[in-house]
Residue frames as a rotation matrix with the C-alpha (Angstrom) as fourth column:
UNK 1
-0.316 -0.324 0.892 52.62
0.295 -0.927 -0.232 -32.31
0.902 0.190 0.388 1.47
UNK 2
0.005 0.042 -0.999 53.01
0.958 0.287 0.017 -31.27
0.288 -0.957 -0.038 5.04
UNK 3
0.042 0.030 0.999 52.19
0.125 -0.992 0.024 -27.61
0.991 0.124 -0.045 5.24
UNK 4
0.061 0.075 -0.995 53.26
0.960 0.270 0.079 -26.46
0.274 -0.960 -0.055 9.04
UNK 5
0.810 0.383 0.444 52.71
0.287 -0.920 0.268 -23.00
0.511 -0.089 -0.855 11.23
UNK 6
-0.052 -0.860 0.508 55.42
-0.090 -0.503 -0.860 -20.97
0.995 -0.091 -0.051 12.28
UNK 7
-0.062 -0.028 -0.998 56.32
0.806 0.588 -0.067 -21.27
0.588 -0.809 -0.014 15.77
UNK 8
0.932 0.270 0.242 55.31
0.053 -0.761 0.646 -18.60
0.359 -0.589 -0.724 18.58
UNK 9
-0.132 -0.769 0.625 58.33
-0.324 -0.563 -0.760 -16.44
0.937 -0.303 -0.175 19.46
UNK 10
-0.043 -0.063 -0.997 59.39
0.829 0.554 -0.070 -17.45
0.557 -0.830 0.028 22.81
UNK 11
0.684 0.389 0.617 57.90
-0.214 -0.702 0.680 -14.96
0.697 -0.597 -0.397 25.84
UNK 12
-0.611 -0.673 0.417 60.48
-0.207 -0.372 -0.905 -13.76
0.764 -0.639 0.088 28.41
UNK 13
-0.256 0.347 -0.902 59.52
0.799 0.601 0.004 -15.45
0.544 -0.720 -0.431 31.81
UNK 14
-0.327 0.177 0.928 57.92
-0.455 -0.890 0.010 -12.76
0.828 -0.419 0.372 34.14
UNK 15
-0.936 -0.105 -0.335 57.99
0.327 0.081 -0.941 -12.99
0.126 -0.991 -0.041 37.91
UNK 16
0.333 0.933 -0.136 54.53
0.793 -0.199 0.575 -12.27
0.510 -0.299 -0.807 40.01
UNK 17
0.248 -0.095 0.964 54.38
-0.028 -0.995 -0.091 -9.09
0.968 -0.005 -0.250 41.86
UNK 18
-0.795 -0.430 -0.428 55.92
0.153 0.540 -0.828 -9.22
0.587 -0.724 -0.363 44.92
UNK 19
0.117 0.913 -0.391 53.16
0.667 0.219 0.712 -9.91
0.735 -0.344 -0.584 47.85
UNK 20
-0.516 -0.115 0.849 52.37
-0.363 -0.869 -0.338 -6.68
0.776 -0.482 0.406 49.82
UNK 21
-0.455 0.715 -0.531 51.36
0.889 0.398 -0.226 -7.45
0.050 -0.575 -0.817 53.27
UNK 22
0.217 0.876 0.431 47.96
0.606 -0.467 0.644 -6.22
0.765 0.121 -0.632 53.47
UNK 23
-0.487 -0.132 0.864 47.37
-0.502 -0.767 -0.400 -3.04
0.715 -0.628 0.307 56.76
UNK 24
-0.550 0.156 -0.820 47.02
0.588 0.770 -0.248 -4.54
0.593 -0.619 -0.515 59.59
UNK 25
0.190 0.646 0.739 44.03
-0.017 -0.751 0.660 -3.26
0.982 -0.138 -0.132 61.27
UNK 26
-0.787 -0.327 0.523 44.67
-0.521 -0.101 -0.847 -1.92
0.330 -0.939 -0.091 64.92
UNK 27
-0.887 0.198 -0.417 42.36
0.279 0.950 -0.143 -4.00
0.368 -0.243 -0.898 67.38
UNK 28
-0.769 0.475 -0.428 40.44
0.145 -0.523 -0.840 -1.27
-0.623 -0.708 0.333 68.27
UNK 29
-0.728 0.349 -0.590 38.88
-0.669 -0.176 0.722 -0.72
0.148 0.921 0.361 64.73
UNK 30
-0.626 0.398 -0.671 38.09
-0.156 0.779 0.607 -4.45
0.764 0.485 -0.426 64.77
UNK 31
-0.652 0.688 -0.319 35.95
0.758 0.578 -0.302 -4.61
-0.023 -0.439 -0.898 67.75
UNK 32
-0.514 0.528 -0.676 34.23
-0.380 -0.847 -0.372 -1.04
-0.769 0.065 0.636 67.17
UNK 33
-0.531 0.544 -0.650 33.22
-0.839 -0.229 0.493 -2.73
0.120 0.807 0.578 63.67
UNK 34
-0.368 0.629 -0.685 31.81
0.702 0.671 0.239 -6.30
0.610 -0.393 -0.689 65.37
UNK 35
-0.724 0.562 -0.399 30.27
0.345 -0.206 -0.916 -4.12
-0.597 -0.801 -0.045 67.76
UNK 36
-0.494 0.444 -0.748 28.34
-0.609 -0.790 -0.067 -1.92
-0.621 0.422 0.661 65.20
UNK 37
-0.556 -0.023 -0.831 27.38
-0.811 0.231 0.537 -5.17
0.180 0.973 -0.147 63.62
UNK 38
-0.840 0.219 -0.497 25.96
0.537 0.464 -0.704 -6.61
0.076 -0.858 -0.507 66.59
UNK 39
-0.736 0.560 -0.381 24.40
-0.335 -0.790 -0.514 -3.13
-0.588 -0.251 0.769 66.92
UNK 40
-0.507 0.650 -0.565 22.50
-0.855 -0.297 0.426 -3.15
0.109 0.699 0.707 63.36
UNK 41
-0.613 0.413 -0.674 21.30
0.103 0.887 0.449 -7.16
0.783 0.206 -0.587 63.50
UNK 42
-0.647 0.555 -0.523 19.61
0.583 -0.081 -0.808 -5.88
-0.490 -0.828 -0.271 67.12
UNK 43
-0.774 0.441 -0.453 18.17
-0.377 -0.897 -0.230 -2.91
-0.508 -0.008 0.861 65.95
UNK 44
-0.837 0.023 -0.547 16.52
-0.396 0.665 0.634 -5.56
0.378 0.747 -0.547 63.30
UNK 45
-0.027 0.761 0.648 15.37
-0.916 0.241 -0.320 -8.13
-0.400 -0.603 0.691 65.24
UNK 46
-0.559 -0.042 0.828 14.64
0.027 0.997 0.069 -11.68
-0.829 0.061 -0.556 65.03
UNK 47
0.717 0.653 0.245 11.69
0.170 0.177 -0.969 -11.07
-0.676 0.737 0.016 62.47
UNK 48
0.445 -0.346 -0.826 14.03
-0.813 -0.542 -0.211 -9.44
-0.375 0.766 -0.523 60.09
UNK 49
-0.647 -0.726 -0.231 15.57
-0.747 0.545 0.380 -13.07
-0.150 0.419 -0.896 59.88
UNK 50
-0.363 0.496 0.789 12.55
0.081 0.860 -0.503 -14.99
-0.928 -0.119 -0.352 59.33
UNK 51
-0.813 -0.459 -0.360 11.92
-0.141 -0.444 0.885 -15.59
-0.565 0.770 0.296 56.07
UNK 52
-0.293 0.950 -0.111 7.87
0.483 0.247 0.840 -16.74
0.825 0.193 -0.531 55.95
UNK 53
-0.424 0.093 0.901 5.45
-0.526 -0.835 -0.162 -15.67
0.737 -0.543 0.403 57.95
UNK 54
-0.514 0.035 0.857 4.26
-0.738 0.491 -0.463 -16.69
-0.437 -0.870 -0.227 61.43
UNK 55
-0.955 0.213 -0.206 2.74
0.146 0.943 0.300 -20.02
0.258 0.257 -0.931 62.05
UNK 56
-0.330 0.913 0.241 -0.79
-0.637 -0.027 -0.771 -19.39
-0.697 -0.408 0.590 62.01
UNK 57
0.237 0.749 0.619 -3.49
0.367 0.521 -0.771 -21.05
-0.900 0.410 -0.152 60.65
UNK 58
-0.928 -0.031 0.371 -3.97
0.372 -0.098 0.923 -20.83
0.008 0.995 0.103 56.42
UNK 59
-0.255 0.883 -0.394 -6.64
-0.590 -0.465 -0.660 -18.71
-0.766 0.064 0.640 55.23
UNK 60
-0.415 0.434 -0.800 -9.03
-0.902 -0.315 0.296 -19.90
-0.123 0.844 0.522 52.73
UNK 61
0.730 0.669 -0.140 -10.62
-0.679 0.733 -0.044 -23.07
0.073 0.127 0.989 51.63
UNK 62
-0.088 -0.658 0.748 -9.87
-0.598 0.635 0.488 -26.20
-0.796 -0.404 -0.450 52.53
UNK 63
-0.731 -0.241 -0.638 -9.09
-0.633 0.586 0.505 -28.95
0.253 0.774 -0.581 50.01
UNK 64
0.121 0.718 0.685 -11.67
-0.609 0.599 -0.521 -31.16
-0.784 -0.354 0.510 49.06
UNK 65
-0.571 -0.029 0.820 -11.56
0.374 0.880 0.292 -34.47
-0.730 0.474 -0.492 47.16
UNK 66
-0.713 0.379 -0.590 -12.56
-0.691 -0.525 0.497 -34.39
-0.122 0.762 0.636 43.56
UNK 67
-0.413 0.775 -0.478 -16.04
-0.358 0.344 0.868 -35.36
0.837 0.529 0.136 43.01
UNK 68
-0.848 0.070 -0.526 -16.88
0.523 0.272 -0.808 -35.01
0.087 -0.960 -0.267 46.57
């Protein structure tokens, strides 16, 4: 006894939306916003990209062998 599910109605093929071209930005825009992005990473600084602090010395005790 072979007991079987109804087949799924067949779906009506649909197309993708057609591809809008995107707004082409004018050339001025684009170097006004790399400039301003230039601007802020100066204004920063190099520390702002370091991500420990300087290389000095460690504070505190020094390791010592156990049972030393």
């Amino acid at each position: 006894m072979c007991i079987s599910r109804p087949k799924p109605p067949k779906v009506a093929e649909t197309l993708p939306p057609p591809i809008v071209n995107p707004v082409t930005e004018d050339e001025a825009v684009i170097r006004e916003r790399n400039r301003e992005r230039r601007r802020s990473a100066a204004r920063e600084g190099r520390q702002s990209t370091l991500l420990a602090g300087g290389a000095s010395a460690p504070t505190g005790q020094a390791k010592t062998l156990l049972g030393a």
